[in-house]
C-alpha positions as CSV (number, residue, x, y, z in Angstrom):
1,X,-10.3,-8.5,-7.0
2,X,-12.5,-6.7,-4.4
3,X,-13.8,-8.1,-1.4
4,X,-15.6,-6.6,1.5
5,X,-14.8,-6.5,5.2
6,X,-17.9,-7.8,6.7
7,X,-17.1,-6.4,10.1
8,X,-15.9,-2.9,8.9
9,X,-18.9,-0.7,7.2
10,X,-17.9,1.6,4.2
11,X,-14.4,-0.6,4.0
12,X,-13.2,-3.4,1.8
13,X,-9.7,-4.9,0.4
14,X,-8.3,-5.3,-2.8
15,X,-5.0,-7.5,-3.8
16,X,-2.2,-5.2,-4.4
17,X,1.5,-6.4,-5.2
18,X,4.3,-4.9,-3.3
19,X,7.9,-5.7,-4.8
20,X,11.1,-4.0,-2.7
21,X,11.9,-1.2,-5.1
22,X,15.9,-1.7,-4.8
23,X,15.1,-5.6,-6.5
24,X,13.2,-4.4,-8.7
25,X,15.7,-1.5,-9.9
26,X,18.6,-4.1,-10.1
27,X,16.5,-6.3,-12.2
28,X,15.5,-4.1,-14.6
29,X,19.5,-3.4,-15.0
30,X,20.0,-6.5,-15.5
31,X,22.0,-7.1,-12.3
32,X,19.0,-9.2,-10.3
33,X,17.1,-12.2,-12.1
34,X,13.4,-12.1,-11.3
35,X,13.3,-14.9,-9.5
36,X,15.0,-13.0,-6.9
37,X,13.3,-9.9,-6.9
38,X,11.3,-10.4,-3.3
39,X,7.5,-9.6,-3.8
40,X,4.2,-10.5,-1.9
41,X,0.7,-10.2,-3.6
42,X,-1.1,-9.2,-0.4
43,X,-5.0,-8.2,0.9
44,X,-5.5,-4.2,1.1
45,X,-8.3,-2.8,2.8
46,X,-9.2,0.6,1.4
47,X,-9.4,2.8,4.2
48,X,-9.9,6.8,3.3
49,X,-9.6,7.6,6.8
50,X,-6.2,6.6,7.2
51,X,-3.5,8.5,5.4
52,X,-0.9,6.1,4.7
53,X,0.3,2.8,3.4
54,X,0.6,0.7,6.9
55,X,2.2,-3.0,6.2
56,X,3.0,-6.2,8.8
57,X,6.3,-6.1,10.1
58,X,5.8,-10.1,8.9
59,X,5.4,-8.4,4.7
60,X,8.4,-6.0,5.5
61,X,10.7,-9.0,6.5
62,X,9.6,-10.9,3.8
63,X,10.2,-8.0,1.3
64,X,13.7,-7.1,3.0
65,X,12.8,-3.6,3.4
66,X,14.9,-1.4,5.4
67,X,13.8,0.9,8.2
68,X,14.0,4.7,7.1
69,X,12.5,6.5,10.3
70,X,9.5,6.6,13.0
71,X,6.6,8.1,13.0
72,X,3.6,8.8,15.2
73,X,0.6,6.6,14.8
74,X,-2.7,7.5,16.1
75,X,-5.4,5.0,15.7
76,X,-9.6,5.4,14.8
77,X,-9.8,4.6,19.0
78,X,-7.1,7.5,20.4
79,X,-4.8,5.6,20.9
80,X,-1.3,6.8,20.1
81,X,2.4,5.1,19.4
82,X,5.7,5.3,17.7
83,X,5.7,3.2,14.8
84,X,8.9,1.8,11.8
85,X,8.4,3.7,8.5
86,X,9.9,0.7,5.6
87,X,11.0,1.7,1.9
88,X,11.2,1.7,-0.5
89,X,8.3,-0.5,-2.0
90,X,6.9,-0.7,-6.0
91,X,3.0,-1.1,-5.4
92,X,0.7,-1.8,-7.9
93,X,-3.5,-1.9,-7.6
94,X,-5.9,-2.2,-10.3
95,X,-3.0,-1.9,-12.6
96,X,-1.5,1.1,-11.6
97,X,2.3,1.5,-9.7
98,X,3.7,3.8,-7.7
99,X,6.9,3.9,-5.3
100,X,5.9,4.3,-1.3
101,X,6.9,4.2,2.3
102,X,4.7,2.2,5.0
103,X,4.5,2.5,8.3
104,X,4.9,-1.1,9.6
105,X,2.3,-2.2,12.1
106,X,3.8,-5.6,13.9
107,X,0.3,-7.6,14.4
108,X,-1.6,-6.8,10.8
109,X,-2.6,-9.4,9.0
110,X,-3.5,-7.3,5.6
111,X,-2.2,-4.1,4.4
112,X,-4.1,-0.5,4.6
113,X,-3.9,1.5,1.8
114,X,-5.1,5.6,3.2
115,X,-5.4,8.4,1.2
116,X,-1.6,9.2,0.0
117,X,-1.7,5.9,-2.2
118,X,-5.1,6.5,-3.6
119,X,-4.3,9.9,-4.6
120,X,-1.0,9.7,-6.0
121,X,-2.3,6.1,-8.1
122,X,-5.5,8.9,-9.0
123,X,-7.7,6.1,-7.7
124,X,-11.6,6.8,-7.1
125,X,-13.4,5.7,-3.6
126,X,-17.0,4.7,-3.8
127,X,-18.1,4.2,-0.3
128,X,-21.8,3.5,-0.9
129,X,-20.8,0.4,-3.5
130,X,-17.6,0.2,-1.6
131,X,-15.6,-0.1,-5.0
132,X,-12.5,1.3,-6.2
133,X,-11.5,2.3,-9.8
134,X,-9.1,4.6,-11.8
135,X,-10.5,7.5,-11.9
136,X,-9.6,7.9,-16.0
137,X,-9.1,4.5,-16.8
138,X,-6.3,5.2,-19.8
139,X,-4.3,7.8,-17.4
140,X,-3.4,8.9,-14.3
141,X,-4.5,13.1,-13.9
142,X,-2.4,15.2,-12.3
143,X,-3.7,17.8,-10.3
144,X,-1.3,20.7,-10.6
145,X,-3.1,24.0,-9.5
């Protein structure tokens, strides 16, 4: 589902499911049952100007991700700050997965999905409609050279 963010021009969210990847592994051997696995369908805004996948610390707990490093974060404003990265999580949007780190912001309420998630799911940004959609809806394309 799409909606947009009235206060945000050119942006709008999508619900994407984020599953810790570890759970989901175990599972899938047979060593988890799925009630178990820990998972959160969530609200992403689409955001092309940020480069990352950025969670709550709030979806991180709940997903019982572990810390892997920090980063630098600068914000749209200037404003700069050290920052949790969280892994290993199995996202999936418009019916596409992939495996990702996020940077874990403490006070969001919804999830940012930047440009490494929308490339590497070969998803296509259309600002003007402020949609999003596989770019070749039977495959992902791999750009190689």
């Amino acid at each position: 589902m799409i909606r947009h963010e009235d206060d945000e021009m050119g942006r709008f969210s999508v619900d994407i499911e984020l599953i810790n990847s570890g759970d989901m592994e175990k599972m899938v051997a047979g060593e988890m049952p799925p009630d178990k696995v820990r998972k959160a369908t969530i609200r992403g805004v689409v955001d092309t100007g940020a480069t990352r996948l950025v969670i709550s610390a709030k979806t991180a707990q709940t997903l019982g991700l572990r810390t892997l490093a920090e980063t630098a974060v600068r914000y749209a404003d200037g404003r700069t700050s050290q920052r949790k990265v969280a892994g290993y999580i199995h996202l999936t949007c418009l019916g596409r997965s992939g495996v990702f780190n996020a940077v874990v912001e403490p006070d969001r309420d919804s999830a940012l999905i930047g440009a490494i998630v929308l490339e590497d799911l070969d998803l296509v940004v259309d600002c003007s409609r402020q949609t999003l959609a596989p770019r070749d809806p039977k495959q992902i394309i791999s750009e190689i050279e």
